[in-house]
C-alpha positions as CSV (number, residue, x, y, z in Angstrom):
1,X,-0.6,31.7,16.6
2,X,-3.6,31.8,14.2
3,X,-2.8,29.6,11.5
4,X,-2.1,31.8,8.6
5,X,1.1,33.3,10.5
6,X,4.2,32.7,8.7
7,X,6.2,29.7,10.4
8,X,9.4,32.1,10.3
9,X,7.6,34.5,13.0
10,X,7.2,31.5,15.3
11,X,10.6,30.3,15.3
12,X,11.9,33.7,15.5
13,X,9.9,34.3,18.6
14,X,11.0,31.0,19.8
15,X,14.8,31.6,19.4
16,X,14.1,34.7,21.6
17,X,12.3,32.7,24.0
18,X,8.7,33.6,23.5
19,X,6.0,31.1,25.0
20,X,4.1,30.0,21.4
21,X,1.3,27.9,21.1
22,X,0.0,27.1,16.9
23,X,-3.2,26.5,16.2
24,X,-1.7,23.5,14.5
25,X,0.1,22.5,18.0
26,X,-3.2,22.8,19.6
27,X,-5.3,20.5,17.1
28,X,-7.2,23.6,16.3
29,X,-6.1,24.6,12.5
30,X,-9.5,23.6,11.0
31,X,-11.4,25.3,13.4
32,X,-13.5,28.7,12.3
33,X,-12.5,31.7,13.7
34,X,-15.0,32.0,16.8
35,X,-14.1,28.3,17.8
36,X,-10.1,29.2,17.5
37,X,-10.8,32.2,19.5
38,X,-12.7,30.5,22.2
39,X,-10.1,27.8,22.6
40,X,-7.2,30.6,22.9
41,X,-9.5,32.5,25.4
42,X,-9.8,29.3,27.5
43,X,-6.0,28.2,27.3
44,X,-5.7,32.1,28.8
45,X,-3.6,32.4,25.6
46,X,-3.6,35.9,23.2
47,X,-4.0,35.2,19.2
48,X,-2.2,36.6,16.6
49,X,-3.2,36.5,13.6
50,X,-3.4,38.2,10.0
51,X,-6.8,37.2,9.1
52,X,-9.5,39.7,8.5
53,X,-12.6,37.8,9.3
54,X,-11.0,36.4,12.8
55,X,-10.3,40.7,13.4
56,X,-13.9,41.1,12.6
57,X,-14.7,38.0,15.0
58,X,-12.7,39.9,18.0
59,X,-14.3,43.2,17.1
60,X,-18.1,41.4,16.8
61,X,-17.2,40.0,20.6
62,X,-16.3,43.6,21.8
63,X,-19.7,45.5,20.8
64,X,-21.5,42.9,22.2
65,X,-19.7,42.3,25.6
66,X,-18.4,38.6,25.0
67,X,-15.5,38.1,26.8
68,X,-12.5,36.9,25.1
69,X,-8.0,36.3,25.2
70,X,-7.3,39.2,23.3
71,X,-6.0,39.9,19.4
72,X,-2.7,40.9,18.0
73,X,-4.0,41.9,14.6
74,X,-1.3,42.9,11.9
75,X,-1.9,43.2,8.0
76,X,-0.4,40.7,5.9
77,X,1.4,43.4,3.9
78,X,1.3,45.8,6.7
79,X,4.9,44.9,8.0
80,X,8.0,42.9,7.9
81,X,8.5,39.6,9.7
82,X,11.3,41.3,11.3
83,X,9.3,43.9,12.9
84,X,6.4,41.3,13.8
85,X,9.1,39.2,15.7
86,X,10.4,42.3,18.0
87,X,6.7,44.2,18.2
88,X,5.5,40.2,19.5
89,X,8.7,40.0,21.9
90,X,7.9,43.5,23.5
91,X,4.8,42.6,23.8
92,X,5.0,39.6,25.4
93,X,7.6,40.5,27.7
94,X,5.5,44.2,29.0
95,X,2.9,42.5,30.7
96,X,0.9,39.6,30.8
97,X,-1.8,37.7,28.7
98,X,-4.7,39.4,31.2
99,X,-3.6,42.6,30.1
100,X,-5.1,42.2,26.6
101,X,-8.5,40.5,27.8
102,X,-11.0,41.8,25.2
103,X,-8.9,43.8,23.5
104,X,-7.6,44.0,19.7
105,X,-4.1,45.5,19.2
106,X,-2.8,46.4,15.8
107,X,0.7,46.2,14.5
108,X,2.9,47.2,14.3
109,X,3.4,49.4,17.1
């Protein structure tokens, strides 16, 4: 989880029994958005995230062929935390982190 994400989203996933990592967890809150997503990309982790620039990061890596973990982009107004909890959940539970390698998915679904 990126660090803007709304605690209430990871505890929700938690209750439901979601593997999360924070980028406060982690030690990585203060770092810029190419650091946090190198350090996601090594723990073999996917980010979510609702920032922008960190969206713009992920797409920068695509056109230019740098690998990295994968995004879970969604709006800050663009849903519910409801719906970010159960989109997250099916996620996480239809495949595997490798699945999204280099890859930006926007929700919701």
């Amino acid at each position: 989880m990126d660090h803007n994400v709304p605690r209430a989203i990871t505890v929700g996933l938690r209750l439901r029994g979601v593997d999360i990592l924070t980028a406060y967890e982690d030690g990585a809150a203060d770092m810029d958005d190419s650091a946090l997503l190198d350090r996601a990309t090594e723990l073999g982790r996917v980010l979510f995230t609702h920032d922008d620039d960190l969206l713009a990061e992920a797409t920068k890596r695509q056109q230019e062929d740098i690998p990295f973990g994968g995004v879970l982009y969604v709006h800050q107004m663009g849903t519910t935390i409801g719906a970010c909890i159960s989109n997250l959940e099916l996620i996480s539970n239809a495949g595997e982190p490798k699945d999204l390698m280099n890859r930006v998915e926007f929700l919701p679904l």
